[in-house]
N, C-alpha and C positions, 0 to 999 in steps of 0.2 A: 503310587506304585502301580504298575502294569502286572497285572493277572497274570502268573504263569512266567514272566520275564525273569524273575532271578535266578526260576531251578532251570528255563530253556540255555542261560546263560554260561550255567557250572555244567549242566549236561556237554554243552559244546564244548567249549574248553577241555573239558576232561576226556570227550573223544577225538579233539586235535591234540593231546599230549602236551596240553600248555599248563603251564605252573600262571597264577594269579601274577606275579610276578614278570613273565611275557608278557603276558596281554597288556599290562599294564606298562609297558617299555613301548611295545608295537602302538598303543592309544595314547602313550605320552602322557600319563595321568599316574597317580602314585598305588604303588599295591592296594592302600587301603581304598580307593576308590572304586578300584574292579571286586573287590570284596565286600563292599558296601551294593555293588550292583549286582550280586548275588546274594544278597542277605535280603534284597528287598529294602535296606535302611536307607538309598542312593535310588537316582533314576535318572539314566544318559541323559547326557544332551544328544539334543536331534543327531550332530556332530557324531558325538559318539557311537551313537547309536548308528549311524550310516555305517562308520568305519566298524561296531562288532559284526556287520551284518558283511560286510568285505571278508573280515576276517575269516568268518565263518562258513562264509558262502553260500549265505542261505539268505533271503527276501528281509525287508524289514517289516512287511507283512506278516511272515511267520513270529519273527519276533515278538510284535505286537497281539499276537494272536488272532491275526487274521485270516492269516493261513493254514492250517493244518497238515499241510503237507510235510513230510519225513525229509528233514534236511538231506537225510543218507540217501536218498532217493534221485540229489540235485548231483548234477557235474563239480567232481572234489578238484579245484583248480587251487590246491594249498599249497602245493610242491611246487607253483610257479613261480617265477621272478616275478618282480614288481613290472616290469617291462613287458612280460609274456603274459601278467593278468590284462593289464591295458590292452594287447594286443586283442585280447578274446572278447574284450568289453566294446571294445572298440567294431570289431567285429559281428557281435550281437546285436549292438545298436543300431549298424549298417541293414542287419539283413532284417531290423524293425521295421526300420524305417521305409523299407523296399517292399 
């Protein structure tokens, strides 16, 4: 188990307005498993864990507890299409790279 990962996980979720049940649709994985990764009884796959960190929009460094930073603090890109998230990624990446 990661330190800290299954309450940063129910915190998030419960401030995007998601039921166990989304998340678990949007990860393609069954309710009990997004509820297993909030009980601590579970622990993502890398996979997964990339895509809560999409989800939520926050580093998988914070996840991991590497970061400290207030998720609420990052750019909330929830409300975008799946087209208009790539666009911003895509975007960010660019002006990394530059």
């Amino acid at each position: 188990m990661i330190n800290g990962l299954p309450e940063k996980l129910k915190a998030l979720r419960i401030q995007f307005g998601l039921s166990q049940k989304q998340v678990a649709e949007k990860l393609e994985v069954s309710p009990s498993i997004v509820s297993g990764y909030e009980t601590g009884e579970r622990t993502p796959s890398t996979e997964n864990l990339l895509s809560l960190s999409y989800l939520y929009n926050v580093s998988t460094d914070y996840l991991l507890g590497r970061q400290a930073a207030d998720p609420r603090s990052l750019l909330d890109i929830s409300k975008l299409t799946d087209k208009q998230k790539a666009a911003v990624t895509n975007l960010i990446e660019s002006i990394i790279k530059n």
